[in-house]
C-alpha positions as CSV (number, residue, x, y, z in Angstrom):
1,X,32.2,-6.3,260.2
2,X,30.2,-9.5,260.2
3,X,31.7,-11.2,257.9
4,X,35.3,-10.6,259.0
5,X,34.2,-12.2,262.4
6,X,33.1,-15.3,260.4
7,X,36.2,-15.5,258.2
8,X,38.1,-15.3,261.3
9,X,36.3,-17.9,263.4
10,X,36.1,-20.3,260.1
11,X,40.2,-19.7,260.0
12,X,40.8,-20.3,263.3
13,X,38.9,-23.6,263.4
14,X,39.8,-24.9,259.8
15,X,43.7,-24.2,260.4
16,X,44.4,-23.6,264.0
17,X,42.6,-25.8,265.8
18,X,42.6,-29.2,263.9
19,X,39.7,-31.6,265.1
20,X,42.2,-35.0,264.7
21,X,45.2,-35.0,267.3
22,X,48.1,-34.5,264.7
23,X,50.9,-34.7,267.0
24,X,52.5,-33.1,270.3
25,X,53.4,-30.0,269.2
26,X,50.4,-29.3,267.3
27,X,46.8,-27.7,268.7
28,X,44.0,-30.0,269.5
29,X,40.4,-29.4,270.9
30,X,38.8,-32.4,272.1
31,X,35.5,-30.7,271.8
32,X,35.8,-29.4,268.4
33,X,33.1,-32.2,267.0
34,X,30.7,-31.4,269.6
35,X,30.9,-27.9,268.6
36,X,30.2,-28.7,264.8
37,X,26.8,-31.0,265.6
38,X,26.1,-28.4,268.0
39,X,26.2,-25.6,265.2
40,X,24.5,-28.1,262.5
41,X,21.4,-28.7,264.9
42,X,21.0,-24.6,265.5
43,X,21.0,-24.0,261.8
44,X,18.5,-26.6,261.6
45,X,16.5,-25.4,264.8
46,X,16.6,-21.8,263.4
47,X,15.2,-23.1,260.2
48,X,12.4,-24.9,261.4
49,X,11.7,-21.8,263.5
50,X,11.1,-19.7,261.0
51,X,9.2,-21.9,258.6
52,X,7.2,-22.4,261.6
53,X,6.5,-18.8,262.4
54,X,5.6,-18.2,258.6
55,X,3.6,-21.0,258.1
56,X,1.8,-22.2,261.4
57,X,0.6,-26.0,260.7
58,X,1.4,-29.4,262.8
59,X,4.2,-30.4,261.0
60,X,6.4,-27.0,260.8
61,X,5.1,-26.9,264.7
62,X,6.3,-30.5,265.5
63,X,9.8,-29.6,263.6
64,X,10.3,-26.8,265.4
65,X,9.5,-27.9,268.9
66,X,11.3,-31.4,268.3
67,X,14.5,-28.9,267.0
68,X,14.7,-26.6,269.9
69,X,14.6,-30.1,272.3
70,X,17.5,-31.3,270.3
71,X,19.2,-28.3,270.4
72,X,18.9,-27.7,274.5
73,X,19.6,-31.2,274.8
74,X,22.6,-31.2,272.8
75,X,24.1,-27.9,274.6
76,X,23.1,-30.3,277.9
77,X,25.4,-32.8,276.9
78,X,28.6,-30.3,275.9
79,X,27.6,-28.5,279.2
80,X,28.2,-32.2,280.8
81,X,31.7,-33.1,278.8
82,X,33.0,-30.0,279.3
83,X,31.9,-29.0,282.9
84,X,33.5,-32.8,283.9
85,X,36.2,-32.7,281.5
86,X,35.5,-36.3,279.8
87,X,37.6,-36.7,277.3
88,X,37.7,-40.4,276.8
89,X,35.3,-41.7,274.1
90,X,34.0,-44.3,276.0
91,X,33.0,-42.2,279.2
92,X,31.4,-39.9,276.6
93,X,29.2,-42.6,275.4
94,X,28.3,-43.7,278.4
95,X,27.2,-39.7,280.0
96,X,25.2,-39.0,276.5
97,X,23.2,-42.0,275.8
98,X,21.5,-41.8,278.4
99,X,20.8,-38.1,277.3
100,X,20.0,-39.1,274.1
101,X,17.8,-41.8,274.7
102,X,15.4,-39.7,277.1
103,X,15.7,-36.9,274.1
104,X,14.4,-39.9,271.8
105,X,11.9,-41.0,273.9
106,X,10.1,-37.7,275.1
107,X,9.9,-37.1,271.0
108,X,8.5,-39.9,269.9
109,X,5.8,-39.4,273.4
110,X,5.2,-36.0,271.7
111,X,4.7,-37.0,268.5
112,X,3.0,-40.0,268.4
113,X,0.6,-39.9,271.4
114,X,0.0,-36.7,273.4
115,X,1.5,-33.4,272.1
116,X,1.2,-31.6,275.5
117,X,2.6,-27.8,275.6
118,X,3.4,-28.3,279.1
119,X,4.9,-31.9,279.3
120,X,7.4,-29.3,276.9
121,X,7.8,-26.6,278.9
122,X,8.7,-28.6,281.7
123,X,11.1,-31.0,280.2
124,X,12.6,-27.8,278.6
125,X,13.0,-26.2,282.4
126,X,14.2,-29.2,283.1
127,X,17.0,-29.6,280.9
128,X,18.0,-25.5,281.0
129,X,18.3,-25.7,285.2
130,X,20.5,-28.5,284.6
131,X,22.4,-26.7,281.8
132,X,22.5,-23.7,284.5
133,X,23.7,-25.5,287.4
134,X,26.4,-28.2,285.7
């Protein structure tokens, strides 16, 4: 039953819902990019999750908590585009870099200087009221 759900939602995005605008008559979803980084950085999260709950040392840790950031920030940053319906490239770029850059920045601060449970927990808050409330 699983799989039949997967064939069907890899069909409908591989044939019927082309990522390039092909023409007027045929069907386009702006977001369908967004979707697919989206989906890569879950996989990724996911993995780093469970290598981390297997094998508990400070780089599967750091992997895993610098994954699930990317992961809420990125659903932040559909939550935006699609919430405000940007569609232009350029008005993308200029909502998520901004994003991105603070999702940079409060990595490298965990990494490199204080890796603080609760500077993440309330970054994370943070970013999942604002995911609520766009």
């Amino acid at each position: 039953m699983h799989l039949e759900g997967l064939v069907s939602f890899l069909r409908l995005i591989c044939n019927e819902l082309p990522q390039k605008h092909q023409g007027k008559r045929s069907p386009y979803y702006e977001y369908a990019i967004h979707w697919t980084v989206y989906g890569i950085l879950a996989i990724n999260s996911w993995f780093w999750s469970v290598i981390f709950h297997s094998r508990d040392v400070v780089l599967t840790e750091r992997m895993d908590y610098c994954s699930a950031i990317l992961v809420i920030g990125y659903s932040l940053i559909i939550a935006f585009l699609r919430t405000f319906h940007i569609k232009s490239e350029m008005a993308q770029v200029i909502l998520v870099a901004p994003i991105i850059l603070f999702l940079i920045i409060h990595m490298l601060y965990l990494n490199l200087f204080n890796f603080d449970y609760a500077n993440i927990m309330i970054c994370d808050q943070a970013n999942g009221a604002s995911f609520v409330t766009s």
